[in-house]
Backbone as CSV, one residue per row, in Angstrom:
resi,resn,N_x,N_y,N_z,CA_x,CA_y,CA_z,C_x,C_y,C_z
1,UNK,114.839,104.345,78.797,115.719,103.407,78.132,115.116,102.009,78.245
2,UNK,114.811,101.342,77.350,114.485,99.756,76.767,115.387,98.963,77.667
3,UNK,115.444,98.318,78.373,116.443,96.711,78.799,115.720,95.673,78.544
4,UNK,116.502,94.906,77.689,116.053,93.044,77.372,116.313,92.623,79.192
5,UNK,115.475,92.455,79.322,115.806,91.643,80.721,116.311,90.448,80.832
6,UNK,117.059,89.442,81.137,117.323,88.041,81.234,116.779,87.679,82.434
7,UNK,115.409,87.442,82.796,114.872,87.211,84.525,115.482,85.462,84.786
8,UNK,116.119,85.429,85.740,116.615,83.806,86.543,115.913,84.234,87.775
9,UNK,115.183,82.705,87.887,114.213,82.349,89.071,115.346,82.346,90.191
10,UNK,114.755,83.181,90.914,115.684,82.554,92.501,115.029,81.988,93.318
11,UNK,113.778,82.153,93.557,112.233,81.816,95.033,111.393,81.595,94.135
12,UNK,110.594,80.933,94.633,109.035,80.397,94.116,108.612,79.691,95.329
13,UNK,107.625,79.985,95.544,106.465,79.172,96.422,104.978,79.662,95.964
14,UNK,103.584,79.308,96.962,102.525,79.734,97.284,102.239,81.074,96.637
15,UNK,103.244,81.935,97.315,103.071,83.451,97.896,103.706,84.214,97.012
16,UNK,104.614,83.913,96.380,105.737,85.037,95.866,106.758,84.386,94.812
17,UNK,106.763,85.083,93.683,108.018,84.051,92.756,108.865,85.395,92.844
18,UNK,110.456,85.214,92.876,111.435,86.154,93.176,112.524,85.991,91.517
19,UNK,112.712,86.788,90.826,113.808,87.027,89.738,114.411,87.683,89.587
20,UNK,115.621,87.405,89.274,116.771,88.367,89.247,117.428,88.674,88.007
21,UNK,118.177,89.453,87.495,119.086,89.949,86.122,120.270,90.480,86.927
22,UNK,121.148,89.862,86.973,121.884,90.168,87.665,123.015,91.548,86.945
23,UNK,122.734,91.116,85.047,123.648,91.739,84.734,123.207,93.493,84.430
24,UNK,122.120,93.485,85.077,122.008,95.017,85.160,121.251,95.691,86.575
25,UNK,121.547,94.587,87.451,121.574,94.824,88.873,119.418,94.731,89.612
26,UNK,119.242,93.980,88.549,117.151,94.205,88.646,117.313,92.899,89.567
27,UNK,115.998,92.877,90.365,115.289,92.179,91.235,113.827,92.371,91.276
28,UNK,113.016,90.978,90.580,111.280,91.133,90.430,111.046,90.307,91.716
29,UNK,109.904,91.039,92.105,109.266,90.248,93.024,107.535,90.427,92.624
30,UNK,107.171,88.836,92.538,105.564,89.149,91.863,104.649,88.485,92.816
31,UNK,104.077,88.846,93.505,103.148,88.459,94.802,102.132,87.902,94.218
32,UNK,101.852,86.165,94.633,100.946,85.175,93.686,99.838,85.343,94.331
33,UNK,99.573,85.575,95.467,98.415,85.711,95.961,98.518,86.217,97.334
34,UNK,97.766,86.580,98.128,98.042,87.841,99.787,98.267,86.502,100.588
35,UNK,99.272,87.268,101.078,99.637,85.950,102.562,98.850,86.820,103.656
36,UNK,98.902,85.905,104.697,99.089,86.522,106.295,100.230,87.394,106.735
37,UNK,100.032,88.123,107.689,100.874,88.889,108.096,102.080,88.414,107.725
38,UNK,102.565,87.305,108.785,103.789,86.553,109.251,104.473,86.379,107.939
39,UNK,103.713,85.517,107.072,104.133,84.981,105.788,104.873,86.024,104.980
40,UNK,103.862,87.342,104.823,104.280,88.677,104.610,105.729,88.894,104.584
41,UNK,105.896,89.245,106.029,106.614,89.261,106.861,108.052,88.542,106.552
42,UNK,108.033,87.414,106.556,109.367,86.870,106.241,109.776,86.872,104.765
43,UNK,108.792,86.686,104.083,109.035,86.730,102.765,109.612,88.113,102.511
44,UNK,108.804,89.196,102.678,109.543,90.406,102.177,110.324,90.728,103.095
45,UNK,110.939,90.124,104.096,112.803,90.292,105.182,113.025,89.352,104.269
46,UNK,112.944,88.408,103.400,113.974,87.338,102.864,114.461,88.615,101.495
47,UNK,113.375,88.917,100.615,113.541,89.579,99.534,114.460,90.770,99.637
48,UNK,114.602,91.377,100.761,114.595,92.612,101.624,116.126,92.146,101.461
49,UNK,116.700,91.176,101.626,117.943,90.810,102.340,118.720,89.962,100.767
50,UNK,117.762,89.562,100.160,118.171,89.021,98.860,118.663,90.592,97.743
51,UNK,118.133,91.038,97.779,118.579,92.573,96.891,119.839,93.372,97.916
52,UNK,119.798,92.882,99.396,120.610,93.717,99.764,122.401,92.791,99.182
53,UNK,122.005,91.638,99.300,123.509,90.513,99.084,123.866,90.913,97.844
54,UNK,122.494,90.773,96.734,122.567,90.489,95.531,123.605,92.137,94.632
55,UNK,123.735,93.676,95.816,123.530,94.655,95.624,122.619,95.538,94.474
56,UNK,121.524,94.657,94.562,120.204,95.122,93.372,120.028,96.900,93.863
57,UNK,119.846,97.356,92.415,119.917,98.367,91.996,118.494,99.163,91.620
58,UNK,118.137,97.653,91.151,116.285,98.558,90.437,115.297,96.992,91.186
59,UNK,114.705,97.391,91.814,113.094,96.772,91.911,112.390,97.148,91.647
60,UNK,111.514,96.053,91.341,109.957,96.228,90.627,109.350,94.641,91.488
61,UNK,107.958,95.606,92.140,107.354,94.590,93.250,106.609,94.287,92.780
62,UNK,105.894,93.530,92.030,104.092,93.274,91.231,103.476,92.889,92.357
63,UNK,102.353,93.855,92.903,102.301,93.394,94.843,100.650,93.489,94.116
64,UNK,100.019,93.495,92.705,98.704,94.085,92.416,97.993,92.417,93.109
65,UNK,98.460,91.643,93.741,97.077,90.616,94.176,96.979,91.145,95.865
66,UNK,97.975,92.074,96.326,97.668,92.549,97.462,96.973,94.039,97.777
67,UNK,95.599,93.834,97.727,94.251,94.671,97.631,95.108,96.105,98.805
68,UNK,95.798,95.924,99.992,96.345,97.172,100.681,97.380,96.572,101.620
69,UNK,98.085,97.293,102.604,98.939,96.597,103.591,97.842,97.234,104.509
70,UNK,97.850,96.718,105.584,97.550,97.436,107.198,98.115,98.279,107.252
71,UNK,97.989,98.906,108.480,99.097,99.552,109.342,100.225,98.948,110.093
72,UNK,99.482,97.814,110.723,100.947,97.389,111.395,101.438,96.557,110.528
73,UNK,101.150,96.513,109.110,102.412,95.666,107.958,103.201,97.285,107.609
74,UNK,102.394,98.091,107.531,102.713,99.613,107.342,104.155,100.102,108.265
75,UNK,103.764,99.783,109.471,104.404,100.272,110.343,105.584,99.032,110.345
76,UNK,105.463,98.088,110.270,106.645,97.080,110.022,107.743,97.435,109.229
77,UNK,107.269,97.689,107.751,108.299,98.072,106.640,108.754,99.123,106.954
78,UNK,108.237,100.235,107.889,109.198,101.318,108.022,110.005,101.052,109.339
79,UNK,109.705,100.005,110.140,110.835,99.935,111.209,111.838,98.911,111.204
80,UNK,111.302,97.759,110.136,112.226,97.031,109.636,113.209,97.142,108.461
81,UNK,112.048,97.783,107.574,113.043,97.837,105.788,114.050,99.071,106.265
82,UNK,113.504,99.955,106.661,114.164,101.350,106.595,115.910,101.063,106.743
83,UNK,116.448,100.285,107.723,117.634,100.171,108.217,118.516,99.538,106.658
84,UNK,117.701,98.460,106.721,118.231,97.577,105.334,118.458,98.402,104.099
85,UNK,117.615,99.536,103.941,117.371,99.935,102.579,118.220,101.093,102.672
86,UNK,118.651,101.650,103.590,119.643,102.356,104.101,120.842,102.001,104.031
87,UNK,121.097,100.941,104.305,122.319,100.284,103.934,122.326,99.807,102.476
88,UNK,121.740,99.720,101.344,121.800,99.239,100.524,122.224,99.523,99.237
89,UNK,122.016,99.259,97.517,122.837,100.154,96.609,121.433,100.527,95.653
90,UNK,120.462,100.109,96.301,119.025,100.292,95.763,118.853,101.522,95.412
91,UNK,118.542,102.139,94.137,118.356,103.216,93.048,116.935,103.354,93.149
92,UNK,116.170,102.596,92.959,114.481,102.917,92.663,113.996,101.637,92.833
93,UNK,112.720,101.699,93.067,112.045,100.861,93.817,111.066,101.641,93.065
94,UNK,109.908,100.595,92.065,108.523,100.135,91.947,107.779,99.571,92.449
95,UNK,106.568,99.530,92.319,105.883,99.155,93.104,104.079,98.850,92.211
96,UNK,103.857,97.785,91.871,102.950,97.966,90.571,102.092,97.202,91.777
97,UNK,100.730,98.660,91.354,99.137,98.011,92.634,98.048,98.286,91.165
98,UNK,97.317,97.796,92.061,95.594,98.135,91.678,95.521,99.502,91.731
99,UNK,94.700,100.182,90.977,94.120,101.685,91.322,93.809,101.424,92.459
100,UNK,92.794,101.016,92.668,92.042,100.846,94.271,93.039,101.017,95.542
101,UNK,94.424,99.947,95.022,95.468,99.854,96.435,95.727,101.243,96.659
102,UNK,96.333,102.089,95.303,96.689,103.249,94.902,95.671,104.311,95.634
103,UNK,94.452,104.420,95.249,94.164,105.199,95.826,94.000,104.992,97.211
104,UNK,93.900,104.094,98.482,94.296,103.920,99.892,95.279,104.460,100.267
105,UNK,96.428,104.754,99.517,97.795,105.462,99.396,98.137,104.736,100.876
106,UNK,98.519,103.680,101.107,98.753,103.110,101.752,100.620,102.678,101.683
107,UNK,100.577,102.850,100.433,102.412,102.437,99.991,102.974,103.973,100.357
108,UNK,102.160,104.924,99.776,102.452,106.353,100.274,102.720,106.696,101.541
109,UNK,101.607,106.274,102.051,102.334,106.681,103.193,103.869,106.046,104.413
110,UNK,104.320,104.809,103.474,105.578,104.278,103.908,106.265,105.046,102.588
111,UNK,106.365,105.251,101.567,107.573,106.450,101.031,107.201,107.377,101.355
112,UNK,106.489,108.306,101.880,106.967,109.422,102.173,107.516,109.442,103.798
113,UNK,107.188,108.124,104.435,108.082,108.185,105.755,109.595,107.821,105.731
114,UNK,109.488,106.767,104.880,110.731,106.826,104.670,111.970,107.730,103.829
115,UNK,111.174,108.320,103.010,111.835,109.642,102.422,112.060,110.693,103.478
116,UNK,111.333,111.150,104.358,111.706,112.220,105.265,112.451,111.153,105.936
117,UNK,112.965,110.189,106.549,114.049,109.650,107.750,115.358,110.633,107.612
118,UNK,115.728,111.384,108.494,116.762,111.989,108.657,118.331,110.821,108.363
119,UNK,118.166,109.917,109.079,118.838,109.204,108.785,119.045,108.093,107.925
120,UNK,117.665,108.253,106.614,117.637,107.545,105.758,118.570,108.391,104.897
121,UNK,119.716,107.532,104.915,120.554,108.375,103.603,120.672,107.931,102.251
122,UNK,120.186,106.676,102.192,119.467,105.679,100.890,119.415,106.421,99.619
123,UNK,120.281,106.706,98.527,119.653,107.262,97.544,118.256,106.699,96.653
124,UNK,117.514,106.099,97.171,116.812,105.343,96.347,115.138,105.828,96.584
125,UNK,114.778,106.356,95.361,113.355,106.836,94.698,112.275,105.429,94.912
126,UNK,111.341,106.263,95.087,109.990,104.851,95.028,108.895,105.336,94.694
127,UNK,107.999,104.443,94.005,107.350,105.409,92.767,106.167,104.004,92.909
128,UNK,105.108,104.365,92.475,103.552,103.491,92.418,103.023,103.242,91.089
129,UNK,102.845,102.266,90.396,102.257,102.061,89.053,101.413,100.834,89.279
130,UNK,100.516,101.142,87.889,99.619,100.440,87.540,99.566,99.660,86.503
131,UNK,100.711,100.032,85.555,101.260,99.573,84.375,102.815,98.818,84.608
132,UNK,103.039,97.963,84.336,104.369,96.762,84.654,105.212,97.609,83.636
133,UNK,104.941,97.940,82.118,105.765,98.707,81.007,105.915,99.792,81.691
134,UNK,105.194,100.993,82.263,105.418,101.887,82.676,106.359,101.907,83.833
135,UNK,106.307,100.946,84.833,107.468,100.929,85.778,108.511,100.394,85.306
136,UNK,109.157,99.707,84.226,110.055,99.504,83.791,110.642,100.397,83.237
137,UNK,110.043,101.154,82.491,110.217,102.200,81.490,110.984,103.514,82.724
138,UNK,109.895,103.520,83.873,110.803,104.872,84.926,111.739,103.718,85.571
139,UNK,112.066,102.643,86.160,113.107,102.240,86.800,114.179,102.347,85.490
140,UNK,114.515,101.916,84.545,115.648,102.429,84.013,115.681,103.399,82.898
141,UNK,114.754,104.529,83.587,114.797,105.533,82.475,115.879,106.220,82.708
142,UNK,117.449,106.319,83.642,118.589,106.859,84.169,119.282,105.693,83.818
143,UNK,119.264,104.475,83.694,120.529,103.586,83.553,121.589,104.005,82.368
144,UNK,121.267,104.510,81.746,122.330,104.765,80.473,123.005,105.654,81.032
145,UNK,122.433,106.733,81.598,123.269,107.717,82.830,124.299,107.540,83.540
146,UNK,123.693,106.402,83.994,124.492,105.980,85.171,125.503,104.695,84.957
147,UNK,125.297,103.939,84.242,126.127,102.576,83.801,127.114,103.035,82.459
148,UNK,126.407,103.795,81.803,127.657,104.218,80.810,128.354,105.298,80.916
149,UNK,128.702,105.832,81.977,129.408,106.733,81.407,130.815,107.109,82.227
């Protein structure tokens, strides 16, 4: 399903410009260039915590200027996001890399940890692209499903 998006700026700095549509529950986050850990770090707990207030429904991360995460950014998002995203009303989660990031399967291996969490009861899918149309196209390829009926 097609959505006209209406994107409103919420964040901008250095590191990260943040947009929202509120009226069909989306949250962009487009990574301007790789921070440091820390920077990392707070920025995606701010974003993390902005979709959880906002109750965002569909993300789409444009993370393609960040070449891979570590491990211990790896191991962060699954001991930090996991709780948040668990609590949250988050449907699907994109995630648009480089082939290159893609093949490190480095995002992989935080969804499929967080998909097995026993106590992740999160209904929310997460999926890897290389194409911005193509992750739009699967984040609300169910909204008509689900909002109309």
């Amino acid at each position: 399903m097609h959505i006209d998006l209406q994107l409103q700026p919420l964040h901008q700095d250095d590191y990260l410009k943040i947009e929202i549509d509120p009226h069909v529950s989306f949250i962009y986050l487009e990574w301007l260039k790789t921070p440091q850990n820390d920077t990392f770090r707070e920025l995606f707990r701010m974003a993390v915590s902005l979709a959880v207030d906002l109750s965002s429904e569909y993300w789409l991360s444009d993370a393609r200027t960040i070449p891979y995460l570590d491990f211990a950014n790896q191991n962060w998002v699954i001991r930090e996001v996991t709780p948040l995203l668990a609590a949250s009303k988050l449907r699907k989660y994109a995630r648009l890399s480089s082939k290159e990031s893609i093949d490190l399967l480095d995002i992989h291996r935080i969804y499929e940890t967080l998909s097995s969490q026993t106590n992740f009861t999160a209904i929310t899918k997460f999926e890897s692209f290389t194409s911005k149309e193509a992750a739009q196209e699967w984040l609300f390829s169910d909204y008509g499903e689900v909002h109309c009926s």
